[in-house]
N, C-alpha and C positions, 0 to 999 in steps of 0.2 A: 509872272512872279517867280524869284528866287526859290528854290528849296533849301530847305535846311543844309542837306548834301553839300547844293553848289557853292553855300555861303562858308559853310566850311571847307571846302576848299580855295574860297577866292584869300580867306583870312588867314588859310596855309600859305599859301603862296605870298601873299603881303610880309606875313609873318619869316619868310626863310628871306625874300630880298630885305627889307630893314634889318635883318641878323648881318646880312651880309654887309652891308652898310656898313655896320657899325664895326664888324671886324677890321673893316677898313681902315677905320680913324687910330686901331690901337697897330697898325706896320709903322715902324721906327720908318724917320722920312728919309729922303732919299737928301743927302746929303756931299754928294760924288764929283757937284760941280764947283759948290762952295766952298769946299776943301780945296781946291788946286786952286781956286782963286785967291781964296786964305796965305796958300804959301805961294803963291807966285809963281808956281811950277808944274809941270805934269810930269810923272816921273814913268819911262820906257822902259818894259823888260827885252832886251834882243838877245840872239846868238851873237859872239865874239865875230861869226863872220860867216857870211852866205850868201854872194856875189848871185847875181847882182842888187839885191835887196840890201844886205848888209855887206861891206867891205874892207872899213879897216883902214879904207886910205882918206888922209883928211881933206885931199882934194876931189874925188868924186867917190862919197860917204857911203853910195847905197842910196836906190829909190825909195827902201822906207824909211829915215835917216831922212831923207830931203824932203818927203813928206812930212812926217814926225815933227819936222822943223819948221814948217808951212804952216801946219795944225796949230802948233802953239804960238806961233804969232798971230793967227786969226784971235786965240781966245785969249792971248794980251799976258803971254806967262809963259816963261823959263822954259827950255828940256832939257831934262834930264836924264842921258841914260844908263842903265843899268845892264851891261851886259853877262850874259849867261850861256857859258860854254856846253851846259848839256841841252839847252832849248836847239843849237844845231849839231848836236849828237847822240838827243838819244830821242826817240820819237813817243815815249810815253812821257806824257806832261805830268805825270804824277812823281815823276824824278826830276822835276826842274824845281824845285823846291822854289817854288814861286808863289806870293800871297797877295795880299792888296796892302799889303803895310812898305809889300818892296816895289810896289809899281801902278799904275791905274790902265796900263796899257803893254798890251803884248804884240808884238810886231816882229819880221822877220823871216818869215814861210810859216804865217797862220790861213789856215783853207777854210773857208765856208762849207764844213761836211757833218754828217749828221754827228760826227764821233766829236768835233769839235764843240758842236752846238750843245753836246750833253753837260760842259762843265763850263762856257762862256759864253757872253752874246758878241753879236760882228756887229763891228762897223761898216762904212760900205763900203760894196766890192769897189776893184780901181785896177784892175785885170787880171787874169786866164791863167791857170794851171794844168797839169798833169802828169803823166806818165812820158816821157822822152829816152830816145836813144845819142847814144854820143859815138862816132867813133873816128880814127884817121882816115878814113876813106869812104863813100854809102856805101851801107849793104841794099839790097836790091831783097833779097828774104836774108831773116835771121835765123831758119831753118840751119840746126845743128850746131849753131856758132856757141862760143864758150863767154859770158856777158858778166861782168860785174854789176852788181845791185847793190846800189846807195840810197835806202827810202828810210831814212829819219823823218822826214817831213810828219809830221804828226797831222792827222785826217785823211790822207789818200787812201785808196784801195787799193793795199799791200795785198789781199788775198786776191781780188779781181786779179791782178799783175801776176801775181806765180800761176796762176792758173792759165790764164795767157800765156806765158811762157813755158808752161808745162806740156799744154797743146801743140806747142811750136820746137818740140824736142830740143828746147837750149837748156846749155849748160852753166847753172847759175854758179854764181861764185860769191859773197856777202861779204862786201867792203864795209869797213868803220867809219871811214873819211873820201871828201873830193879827193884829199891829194892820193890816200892810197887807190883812190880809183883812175887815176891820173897816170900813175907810174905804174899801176900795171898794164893800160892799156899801152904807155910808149914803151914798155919793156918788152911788149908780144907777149904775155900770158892770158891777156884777155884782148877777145877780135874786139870789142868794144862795152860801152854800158850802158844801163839804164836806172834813171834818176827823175828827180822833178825836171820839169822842163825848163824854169829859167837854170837853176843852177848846172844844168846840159847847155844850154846857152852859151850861160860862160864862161863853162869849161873850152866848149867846141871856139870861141872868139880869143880865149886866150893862147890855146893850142892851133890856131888854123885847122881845125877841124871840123867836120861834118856831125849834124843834129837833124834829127827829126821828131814828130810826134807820133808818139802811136798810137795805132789805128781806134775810128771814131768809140769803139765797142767799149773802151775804157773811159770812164768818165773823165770830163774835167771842172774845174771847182775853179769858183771865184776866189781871189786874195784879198783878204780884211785886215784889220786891227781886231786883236783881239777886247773884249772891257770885260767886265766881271759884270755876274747877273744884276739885275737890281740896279745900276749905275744911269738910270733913263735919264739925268739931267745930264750927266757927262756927254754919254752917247746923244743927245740931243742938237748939243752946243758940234760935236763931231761933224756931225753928219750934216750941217749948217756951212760948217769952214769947207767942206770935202764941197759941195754945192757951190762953195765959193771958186774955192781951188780950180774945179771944172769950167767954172762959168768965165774967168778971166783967162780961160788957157793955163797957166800953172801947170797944172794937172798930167795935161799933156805932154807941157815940154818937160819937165823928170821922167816921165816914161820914155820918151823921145832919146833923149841925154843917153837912154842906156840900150837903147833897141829894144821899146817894148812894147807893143800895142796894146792901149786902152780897152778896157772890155764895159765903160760905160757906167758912173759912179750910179747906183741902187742905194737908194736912200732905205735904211732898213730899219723899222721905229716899232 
């Protein structure tokens, strides 16, 4: 037989899930997919340019541009994009004056890191980031060397990286831009740089130059689309096409197109 005790607490606890319940019924719905169906469109916030992700050129646009574009032909509706010069120049997102009235989707050099996850959710990953070195020749150690640093990317571990490189007695140098990190490495100011790794990529493929990764101790982070919290019918339909994308090759061959290996679409719900 019951005690009093336990039955008050079984009627607590009945009592806090039915509350919860029903707090449920009064969240405003989720409205995220209907909307871009409504207008036909899904509208993309990018940076102006960030090779090889974003490029600027209309015949080979950038792998998220050629996904972007993939995406909304899966969900039967327009893109749009909106491009944003400080998303690749300045790495706090809170200066990209960016909202959901000007886009449903942020692309471009968005990382799956905890820093990113505190103000958006991911869509799924679709390949590998990090920390990379650029320069006209390998270095064998960067011991001593003088390095430009271009980490706008917004989520990587800028502190982990100085502190790496503070270990490694280099001489840091803090570039604004690819290009001013570009002309000083061909001008001899700097033995070389370090940046995200695709945009080391193709820096090193435009300049016949040499890239590497750096060493495993630095993390690296999956590449998403960024959505805004709350958007699960969006992200739903997302992460469906991406599944698609994957499953007929698509996927692959944009990544392909620009020298990039796949890191394996992660449905993230």
């Amino acid at each position: 037989m019951l005690t009093r005790g336990q039955l008050t607490r079984d009627f607590s606890g009945l009592a806090v899930v039915v509350g919860l319940l029903l707090l449920v019924t009064f969240l405003p719905p989720d409205t995220s997919l209907s909307e871009v169906e409504a207008k036909g469109a899904i509208r993309a916030c990018v940076p102006t340019a960030y090779p090889p992700l974003v490029t600027g050129d209309p015949d080979r646009p950038g792998i998220d541009i050629e996904l972007l574009r993939a995406v909304a032909g899966e969900l039967g509706v327009r893109l749009v994009i909106a491009t944003n010069d400080a998303i690749g120049r300045d790495f706090n997102p809170r200066h990209w004056n960016v909202t959901r009235g000007v886009c449903e989707v942020l692309a471009g050099g968005v990382v799956n890191s905890q820093l990113t996850r505190s103000f958006l959710d991911m869509g799924p990953a679709y390949a590998q980031t990090g920390w990379a070195i650029v320069a006209p020749e390998p270095l064998d150690d960067i011991e001593g060397h003088t390095l430009g640093a271009l980490t706008l990317i917004s989520g990587l571990d800028r502190i982990g990286l100085a502190s790496y490189l503070r270990r490694r007695n280099v001489t840091v140098r803090v570039v604004r831009s690819g290009e001013d990190l570009a002309a000083g490495i061909a001008g001899g100011s700097l033995d070389g740089g370090v940046t995200e790794a695709l945009l080391a990529a193709g820096l090193a493929a435009e300049k016949d130059w040499w890239t590497a990764p750096l060493p495993a101790e630095l993390a690296r982070y999956d590449l998403v689309f960024g959505l805004w919290k709350g958007d699960l019918t969006l992200k739903r339909k997302i992460v469906a096409a991406f599944a698609k994308l994957e499953a007929d090759g698509r996927l692959a061959a944009i990544l392909e197109r620009y020298g990039v290996e796949p890191s394996g679409v992660v449905p993230a719900l």
